[in-house]
C-alpha positions as CSV (number, residue, x, y, z in Angstrom):
1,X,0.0,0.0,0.0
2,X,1.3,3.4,-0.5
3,X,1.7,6.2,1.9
4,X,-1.9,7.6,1.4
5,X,-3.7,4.9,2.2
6,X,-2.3,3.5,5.0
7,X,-2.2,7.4,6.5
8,X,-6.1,7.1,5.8
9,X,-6.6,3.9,7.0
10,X,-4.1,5.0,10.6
11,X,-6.1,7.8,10.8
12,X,-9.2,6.3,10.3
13,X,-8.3,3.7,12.9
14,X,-7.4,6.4,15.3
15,X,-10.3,8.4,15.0
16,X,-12.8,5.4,15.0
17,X,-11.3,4.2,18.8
18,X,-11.4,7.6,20.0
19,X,-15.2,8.6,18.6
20,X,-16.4,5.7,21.1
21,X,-15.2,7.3,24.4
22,X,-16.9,10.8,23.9
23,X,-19.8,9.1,22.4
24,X,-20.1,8.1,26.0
25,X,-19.3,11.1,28.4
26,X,-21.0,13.8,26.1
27,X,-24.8,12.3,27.0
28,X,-23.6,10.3,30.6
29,X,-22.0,13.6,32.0
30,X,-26.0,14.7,31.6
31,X,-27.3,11.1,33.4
32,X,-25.1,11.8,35.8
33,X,-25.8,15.5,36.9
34,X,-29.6,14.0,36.6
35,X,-29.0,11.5,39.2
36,X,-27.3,13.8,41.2
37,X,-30.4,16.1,40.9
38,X,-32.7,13.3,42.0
39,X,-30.5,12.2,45.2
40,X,-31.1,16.4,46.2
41,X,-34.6,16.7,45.5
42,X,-35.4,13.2,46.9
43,X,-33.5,12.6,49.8
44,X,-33.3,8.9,49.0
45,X,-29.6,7.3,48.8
46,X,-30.7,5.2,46.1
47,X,-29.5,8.1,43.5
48,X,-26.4,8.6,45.1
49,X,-25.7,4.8,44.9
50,X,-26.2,5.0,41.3
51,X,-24.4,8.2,40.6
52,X,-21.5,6.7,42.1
53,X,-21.6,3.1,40.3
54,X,-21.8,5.4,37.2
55,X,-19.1,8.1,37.9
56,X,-16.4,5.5,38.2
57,X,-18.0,4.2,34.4
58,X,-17.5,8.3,33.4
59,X,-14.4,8.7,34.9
60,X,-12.9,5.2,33.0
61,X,-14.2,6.4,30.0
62,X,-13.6,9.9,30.1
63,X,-9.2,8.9,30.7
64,X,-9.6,6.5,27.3
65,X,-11.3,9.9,25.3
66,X,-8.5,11.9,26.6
67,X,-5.2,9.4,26.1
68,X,-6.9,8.5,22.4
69,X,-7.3,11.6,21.6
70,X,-3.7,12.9,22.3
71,X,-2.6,10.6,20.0
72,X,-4.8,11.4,16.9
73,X,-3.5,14.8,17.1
74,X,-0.1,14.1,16.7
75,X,-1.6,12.6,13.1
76,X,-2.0,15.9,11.9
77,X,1.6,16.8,12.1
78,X,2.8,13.6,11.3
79,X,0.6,11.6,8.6
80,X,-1.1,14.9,7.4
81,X,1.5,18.1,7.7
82,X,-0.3,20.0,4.4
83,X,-3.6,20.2,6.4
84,X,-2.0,22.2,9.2
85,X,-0.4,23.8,6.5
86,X,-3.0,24.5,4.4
87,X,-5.7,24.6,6.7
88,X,-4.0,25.0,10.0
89,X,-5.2,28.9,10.2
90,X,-8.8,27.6,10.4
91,X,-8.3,24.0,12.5
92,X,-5.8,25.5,15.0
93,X,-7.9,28.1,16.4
94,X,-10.4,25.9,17.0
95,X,-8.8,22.8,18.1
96,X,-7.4,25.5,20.3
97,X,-10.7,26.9,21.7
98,X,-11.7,23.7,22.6
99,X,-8.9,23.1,24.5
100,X,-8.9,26.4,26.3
101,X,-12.7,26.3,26.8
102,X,-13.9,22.9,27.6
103,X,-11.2,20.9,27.9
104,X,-9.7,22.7,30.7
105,X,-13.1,23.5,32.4
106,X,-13.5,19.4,32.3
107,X,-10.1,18.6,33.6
108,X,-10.5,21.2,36.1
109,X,-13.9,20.3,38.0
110,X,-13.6,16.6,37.1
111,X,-11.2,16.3,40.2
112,X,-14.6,17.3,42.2
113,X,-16.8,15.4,40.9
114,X,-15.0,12.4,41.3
115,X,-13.5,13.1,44.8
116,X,-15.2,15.7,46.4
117,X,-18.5,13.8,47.6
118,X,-17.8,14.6,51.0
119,X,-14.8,16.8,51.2
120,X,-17.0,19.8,49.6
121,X,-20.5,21.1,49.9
122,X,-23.1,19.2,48.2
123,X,-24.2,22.6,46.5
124,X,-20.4,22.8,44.7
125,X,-20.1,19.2,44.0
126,X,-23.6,19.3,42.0
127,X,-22.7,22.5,40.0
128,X,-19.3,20.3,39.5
129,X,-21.3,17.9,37.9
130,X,-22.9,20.7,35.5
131,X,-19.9,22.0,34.8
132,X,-18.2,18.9,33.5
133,X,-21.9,17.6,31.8
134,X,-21.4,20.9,30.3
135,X,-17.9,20.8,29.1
136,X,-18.1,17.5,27.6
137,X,-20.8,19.2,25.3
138,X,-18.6,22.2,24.6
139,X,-16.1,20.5,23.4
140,X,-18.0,18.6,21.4
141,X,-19.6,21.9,20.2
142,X,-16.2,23.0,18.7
143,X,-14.5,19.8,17.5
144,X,-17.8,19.3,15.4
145,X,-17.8,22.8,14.1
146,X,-14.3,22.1,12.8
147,X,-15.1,19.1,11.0
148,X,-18.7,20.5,9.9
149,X,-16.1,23.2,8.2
150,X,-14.1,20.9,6.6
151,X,-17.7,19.8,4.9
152,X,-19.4,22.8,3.9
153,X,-16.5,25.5,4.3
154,X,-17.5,29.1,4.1
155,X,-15.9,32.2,5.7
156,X,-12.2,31.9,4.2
157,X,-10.7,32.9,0.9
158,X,-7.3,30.9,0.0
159,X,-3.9,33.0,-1.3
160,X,-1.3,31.4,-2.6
161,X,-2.4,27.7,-1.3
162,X,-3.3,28.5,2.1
163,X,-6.7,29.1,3.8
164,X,-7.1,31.9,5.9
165,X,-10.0,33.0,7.8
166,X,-12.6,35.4,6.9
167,X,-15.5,35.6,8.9
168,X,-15.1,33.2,12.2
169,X,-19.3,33.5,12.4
170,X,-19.2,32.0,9.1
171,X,-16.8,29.0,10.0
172,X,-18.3,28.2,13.2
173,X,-22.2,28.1,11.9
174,X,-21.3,27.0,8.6
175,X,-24.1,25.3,6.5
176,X,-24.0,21.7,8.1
177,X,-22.7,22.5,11.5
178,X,-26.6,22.7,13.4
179,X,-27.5,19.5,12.0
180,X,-24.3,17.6,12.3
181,X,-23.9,18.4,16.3
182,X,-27.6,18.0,17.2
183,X,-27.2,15.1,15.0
184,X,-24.0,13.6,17.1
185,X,-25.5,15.0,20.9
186,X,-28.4,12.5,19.9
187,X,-25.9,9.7,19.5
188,X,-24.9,10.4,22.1
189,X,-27.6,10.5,24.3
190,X,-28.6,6.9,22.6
191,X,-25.7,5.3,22.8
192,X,-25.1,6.0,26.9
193,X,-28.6,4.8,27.3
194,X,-28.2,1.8,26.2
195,X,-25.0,1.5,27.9
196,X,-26.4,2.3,31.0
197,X,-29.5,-0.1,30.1
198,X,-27.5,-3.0,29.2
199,X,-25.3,-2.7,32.0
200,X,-28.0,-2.7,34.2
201,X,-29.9,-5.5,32.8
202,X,-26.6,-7.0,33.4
203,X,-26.7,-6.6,36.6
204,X,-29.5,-7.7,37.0
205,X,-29.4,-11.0,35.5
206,X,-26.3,-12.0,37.1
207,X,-28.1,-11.8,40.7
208,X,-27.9,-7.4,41.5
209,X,-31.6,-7.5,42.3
210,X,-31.4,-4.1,43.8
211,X,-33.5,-0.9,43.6
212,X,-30.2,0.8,42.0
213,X,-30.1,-0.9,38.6
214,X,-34.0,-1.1,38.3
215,X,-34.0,2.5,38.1
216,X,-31.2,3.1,36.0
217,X,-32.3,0.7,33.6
218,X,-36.0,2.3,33.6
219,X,-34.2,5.9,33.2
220,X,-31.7,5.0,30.5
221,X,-34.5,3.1,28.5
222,X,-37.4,5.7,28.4
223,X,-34.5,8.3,27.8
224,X,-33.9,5.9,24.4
225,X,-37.4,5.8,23.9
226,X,-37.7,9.3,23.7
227,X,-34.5,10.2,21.9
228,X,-34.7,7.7,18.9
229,X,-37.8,9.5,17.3
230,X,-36.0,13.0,17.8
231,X,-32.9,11.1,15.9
232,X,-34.8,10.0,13.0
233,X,-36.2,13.8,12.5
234,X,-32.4,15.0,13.3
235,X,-31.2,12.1,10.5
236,X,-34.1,13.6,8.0
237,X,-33.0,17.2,8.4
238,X,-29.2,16.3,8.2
239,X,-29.8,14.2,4.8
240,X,-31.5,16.9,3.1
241,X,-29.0,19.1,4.1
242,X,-26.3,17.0,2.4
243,X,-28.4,16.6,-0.1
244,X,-28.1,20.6,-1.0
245,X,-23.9,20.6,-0.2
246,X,-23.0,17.2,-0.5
247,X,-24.9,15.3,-3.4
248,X,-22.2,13.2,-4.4
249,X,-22.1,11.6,-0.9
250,X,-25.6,11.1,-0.7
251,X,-25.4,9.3,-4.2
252,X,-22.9,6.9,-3.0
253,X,-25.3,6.4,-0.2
254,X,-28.5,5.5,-2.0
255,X,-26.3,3.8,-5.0
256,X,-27.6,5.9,-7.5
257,X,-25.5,6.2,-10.7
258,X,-27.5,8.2,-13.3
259,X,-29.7,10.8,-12.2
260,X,-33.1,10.0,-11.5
261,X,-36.6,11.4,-11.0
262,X,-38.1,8.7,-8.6
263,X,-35.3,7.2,-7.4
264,X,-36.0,3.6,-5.8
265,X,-34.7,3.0,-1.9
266,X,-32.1,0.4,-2.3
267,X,-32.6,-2.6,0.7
268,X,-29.8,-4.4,-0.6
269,X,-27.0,-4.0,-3.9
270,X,-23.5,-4.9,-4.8
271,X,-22.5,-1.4,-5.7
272,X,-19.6,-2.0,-8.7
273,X,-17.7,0.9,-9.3
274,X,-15.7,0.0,-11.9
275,X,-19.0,-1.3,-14.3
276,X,-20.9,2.0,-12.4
277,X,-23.7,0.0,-11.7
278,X,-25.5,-2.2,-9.0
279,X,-25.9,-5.7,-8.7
280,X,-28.7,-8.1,-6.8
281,X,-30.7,-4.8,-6.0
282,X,-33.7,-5.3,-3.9
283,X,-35.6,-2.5,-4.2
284,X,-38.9,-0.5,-3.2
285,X,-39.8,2.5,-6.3
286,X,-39.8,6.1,-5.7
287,X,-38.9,5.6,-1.6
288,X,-35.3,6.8,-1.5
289,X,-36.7,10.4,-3.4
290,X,-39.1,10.9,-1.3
291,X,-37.4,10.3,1.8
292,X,-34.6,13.0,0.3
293,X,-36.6,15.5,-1.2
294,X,-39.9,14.4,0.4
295,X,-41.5,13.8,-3.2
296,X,-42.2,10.8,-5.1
297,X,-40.7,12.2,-8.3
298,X,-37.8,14.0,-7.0
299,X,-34.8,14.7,-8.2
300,X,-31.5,12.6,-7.3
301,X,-28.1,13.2,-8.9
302,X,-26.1,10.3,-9.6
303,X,-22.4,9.6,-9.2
304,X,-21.9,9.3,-12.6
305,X,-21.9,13.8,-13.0
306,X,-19.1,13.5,-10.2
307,X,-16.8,11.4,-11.8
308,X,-13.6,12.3,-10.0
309,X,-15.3,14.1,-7.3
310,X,-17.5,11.3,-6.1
311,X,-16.6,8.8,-2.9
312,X,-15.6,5.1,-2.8
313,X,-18.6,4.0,-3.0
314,X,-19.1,0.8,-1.3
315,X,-17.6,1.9,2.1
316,X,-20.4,4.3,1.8
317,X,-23.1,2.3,0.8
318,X,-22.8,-0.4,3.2
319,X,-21.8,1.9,6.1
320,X,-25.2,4.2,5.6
321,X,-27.2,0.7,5.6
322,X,-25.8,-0.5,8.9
323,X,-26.5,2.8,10.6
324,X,-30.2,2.5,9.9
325,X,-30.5,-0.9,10.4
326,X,-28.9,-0.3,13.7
327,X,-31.4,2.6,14.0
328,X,-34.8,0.3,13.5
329,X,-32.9,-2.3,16.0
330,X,-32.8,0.3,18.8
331,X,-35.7,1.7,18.2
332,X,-38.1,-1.3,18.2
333,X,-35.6,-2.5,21.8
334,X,-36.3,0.9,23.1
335,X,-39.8,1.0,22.9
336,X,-41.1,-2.8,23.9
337,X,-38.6,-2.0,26.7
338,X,-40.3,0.6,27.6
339,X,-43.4,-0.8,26.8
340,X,-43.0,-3.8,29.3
341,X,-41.4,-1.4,31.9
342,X,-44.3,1.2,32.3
343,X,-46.8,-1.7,32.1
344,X,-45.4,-4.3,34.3
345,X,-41.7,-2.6,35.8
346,X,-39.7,-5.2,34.9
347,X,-38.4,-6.6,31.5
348,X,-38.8,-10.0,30.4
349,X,-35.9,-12.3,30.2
350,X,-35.7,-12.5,26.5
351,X,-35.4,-8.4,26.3
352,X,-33.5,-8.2,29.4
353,X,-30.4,-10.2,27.1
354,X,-31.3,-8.4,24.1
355,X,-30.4,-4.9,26.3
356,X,-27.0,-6.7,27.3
357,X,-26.5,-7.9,23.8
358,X,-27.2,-3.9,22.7
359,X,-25.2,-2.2,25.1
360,X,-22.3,-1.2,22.6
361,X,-25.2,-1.1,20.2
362,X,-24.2,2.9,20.2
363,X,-20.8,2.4,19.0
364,X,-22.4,0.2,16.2
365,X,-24.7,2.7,14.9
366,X,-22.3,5.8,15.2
367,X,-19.4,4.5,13.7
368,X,-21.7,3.4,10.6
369,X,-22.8,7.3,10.5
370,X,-19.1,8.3,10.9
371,X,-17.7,6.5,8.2
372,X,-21.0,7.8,5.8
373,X,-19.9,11.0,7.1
374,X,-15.6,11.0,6.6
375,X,-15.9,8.4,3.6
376,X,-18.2,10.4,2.0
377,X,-16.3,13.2,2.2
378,X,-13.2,12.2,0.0
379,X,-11.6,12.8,-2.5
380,X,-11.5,16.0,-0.3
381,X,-10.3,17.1,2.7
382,X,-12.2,20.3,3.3
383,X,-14.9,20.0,0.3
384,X,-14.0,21.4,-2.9
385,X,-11.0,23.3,-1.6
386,X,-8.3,20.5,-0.4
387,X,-8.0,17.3,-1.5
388,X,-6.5,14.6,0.7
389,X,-3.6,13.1,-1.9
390,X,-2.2,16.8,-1.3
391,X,-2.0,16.7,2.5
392,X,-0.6,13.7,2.9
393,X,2.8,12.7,4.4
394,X,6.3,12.1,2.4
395,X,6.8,9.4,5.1
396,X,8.1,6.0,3.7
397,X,4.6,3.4,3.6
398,X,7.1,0.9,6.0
399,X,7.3,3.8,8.8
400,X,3.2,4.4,8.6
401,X,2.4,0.8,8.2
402,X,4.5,0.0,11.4
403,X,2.9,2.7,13.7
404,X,-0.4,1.4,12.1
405,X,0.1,-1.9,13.3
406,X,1.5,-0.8,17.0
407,X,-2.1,1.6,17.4
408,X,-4.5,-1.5,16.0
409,X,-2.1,-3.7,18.8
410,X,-2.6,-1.2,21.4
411,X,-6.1,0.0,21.1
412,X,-7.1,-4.1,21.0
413,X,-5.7,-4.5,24.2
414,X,-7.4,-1.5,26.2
415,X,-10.7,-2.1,24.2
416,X,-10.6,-5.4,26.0
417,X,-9.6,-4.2,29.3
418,X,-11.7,-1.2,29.1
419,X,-15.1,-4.3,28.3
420,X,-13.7,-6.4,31.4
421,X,-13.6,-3.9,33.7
422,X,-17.2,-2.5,33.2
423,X,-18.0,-6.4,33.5
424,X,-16.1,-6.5,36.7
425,X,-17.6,-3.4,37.8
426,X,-21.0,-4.9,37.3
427,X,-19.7,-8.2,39.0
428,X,-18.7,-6.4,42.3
429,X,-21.8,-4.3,42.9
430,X,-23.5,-7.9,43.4
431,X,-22.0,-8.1,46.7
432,X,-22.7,-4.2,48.0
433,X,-25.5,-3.8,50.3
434,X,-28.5,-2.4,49.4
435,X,-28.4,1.5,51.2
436,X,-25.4,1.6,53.5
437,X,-25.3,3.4,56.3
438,X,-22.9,6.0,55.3
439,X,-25.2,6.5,52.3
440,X,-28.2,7.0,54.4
441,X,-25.9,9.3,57.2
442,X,-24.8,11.6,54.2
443,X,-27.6,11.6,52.6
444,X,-30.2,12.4,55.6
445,X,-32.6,9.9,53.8
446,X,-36.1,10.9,54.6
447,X,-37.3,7.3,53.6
448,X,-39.1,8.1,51.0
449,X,-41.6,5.7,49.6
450,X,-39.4,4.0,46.6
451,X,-42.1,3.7,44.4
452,X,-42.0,7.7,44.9
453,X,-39.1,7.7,43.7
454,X,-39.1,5.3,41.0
455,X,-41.5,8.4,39.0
């Protein structure tokens, strides 16, 4: 392989194992200043007991975002030095306001959430919890506008080769920036409740028949319930969206070659690039135009007026098909859980394993989307203005295929520590009382009825 792609596929290895950790701490930084919340306004311990079982799950999580994400910086001096050259006037500022503004406002009152249960006032430890529920979504507010940028730029004119910044409004809030952060905070928000559902069905099946994980799993599964809808509607508005900036990725998502009034929905093809044409398609007429342009007849461009400019298909294809499949899968689990859990509070054995089978079900379905999203994106890397063959390192393919092989080693081996020690964690609660007596001392329990606060 030459130096191009194996710089792709590094980078693409990278940023896949580090997209999982956020995914997490964006949406359970919010569970957890919820729980919090609920311990203040109740007075029952129960909340505290679950805020603290799922603090040590932020806190492991949030050390994995931050030591994955060092490293995928040091990409973009190393794998891809004309993007910092090129476009480092628009990504440094910005890499360097997250930094400055959320990075360091996490860092700083994460040390108090995670320690300072009883060594501050309740009143500074919750607003702790805000603030790092809050950073975790700040950050993710500037990373996203960056790559949003490198999608739909606007703001910057280019002299001599090099971008340089125009209007910072204009780069910030450019075109697909709303719908590709609301898009990724829903993720977000699905992909830590089913974390925090599986887990606690977990828990529950291997003997934790406690008040704790019953209401975790009952929060984290209406949260899904109620989030998957608002997802779809998010998904709807982003693809039309793309549709406008990016039509030669939604193309290579739908398959379609030539351009088309009442383009069919593909279920299923064989996308062949080099014959530009599908094969084994299974089909229903008109759907995929009027799910794009919300018309039967409209209008789709194929790939074949972007010749040159268009995707890999296939990666594409296939990836957008396993994000919505996921999508269904999540959203059928999410509402019979539900379902069974307003109408008789407890799930039944065959969902219950279905919740611990879907627990990483979030990292399924949004590293589909993020490979629609980055695929989709190339030839280029910012849209129309840089392409990625010109960015990419004079690096010997030897050197880059030897740290490739290091990363996929060492991200192997902490993906499977990181998945035995949330089972471990489960494992151990098994054997911790109920309410201990410390809980109920700190917590000046007023005994509340629990079915009080199971509301």
């Amino acid at each position: 392989m030459d130096a191009l792609i194996l710089s792709r596929l590094q980078f693409a290895l990278n940023i896949s194992f580090h997209i999982l950790f956020p995914t997490i701490t964006i949406a359970l930084g919010w569970f957890l200043f919820y729980f919090k919340l609920r311990s203040n306004l109740s007075g029952h311990p129960v909340w505290m007991r679950i805020y603290r079982f799922w603090v040590r799950v932020f806190a492991l999580t949030f050390a994995l975002g931050v030591v994955s994400g060092v490293t995928m910086s040091f990409q973009f001096g190393t794998n891809w030095p004309g993007f910092m050259e090129k476009a480092g006037n628009i990504a440094g500022p910005l890499l360097g306001y997250e930094v400055l503004t959320a990075f360091f406002l996490e860092a700083t009152f994460l040390g108090i959430m995670l320690f300072g249960m009883r060594r501050v006032p309740n009143w500074l430890h919750t607003l702790a919890t805000f603030v790092v529920a809050a950073g975790t979504t700040l950050s993710a507010f500037w990373i996203l506008s960056l790559n949003s940028w490198l999608h739909t730029p606007q703001g910057h004119e280019v002299i001599d080769g090099v971008i340089y910044a125009k209007d910072w409004s204009a780069i910030i809030f450019n075109p697909s920036f709303p719908y590709r952060f609301s898009h990724m905070l829903l993720a977000s928000g699905l992909t830590a409740s089913f974390l925090i559902a599986g887990l606690s069905a977990y828990r529950l099946l291997i003997g934790d028949n406690k008040i704790a994980p019953k209401l975790a799993l009952k929060t984290a599964t209406y949260t899904a319930a109620v989030l998957i809808p608002l997802q779809i509607l998010a998904g709807d508005m982003h693809g039309l969206n793309t549709l406008e900036h990016q039509p030669q990725k939604v193309a290579a998502m739908e398959g379609v070659w030539e351009t088309e009034q009442g383009a069919p929905l593909l279920l299923f093809a064989i996308p062949d690039e080099q014959e530009r044409t599908n094969h084994a398609e299974l089909a229903i007429p008109n759907l995929a135009s009027f799910i794009l342009t919300h018309e039967l007849d409209g209008e789709i461009k194929g790939l074949n007026e972007f010749r040159g400019e268009h995707p890999p298909v296939a990666p594409v294809f296939y990836s957008f098909r396993v994000m919505v499949g996921m999508g269904v899968l999540m959203l059928l689990a999410a509402w019979a859980g539900a379902y069974y859990l307003f109408r008789r509070g407890e799930l039944p054995d065959w969902l219950g394993k279905l919740f611990i089978a879907m627990s990483f079900s979030g990292w399924v379905a949004t590293l589909a989307g993020w490979y629609v999203t980055e695929v989709g994106r190339q030839p280029y890397l910012v849209s129309g203005v840089l392409r990625t063959a010109d960015a990419v390192t004079g690096l010997p393919p030897q050197n880059i295929g030897l740290s490739f092989t290091l990363y996929a080693v060492i991200y192997a081996v902490l993906m499977v520590a990181y998945i035995r020690t949330l089972t471990l964690m489960c494992r151990k609660s098994v054997g911790i009382e109920e309410i201990s007596k410390g809980d109920a001392d700190e917590k000046h329990t007023n005994k509340l009825d629990i079915a009080s606060s199971n509301a």
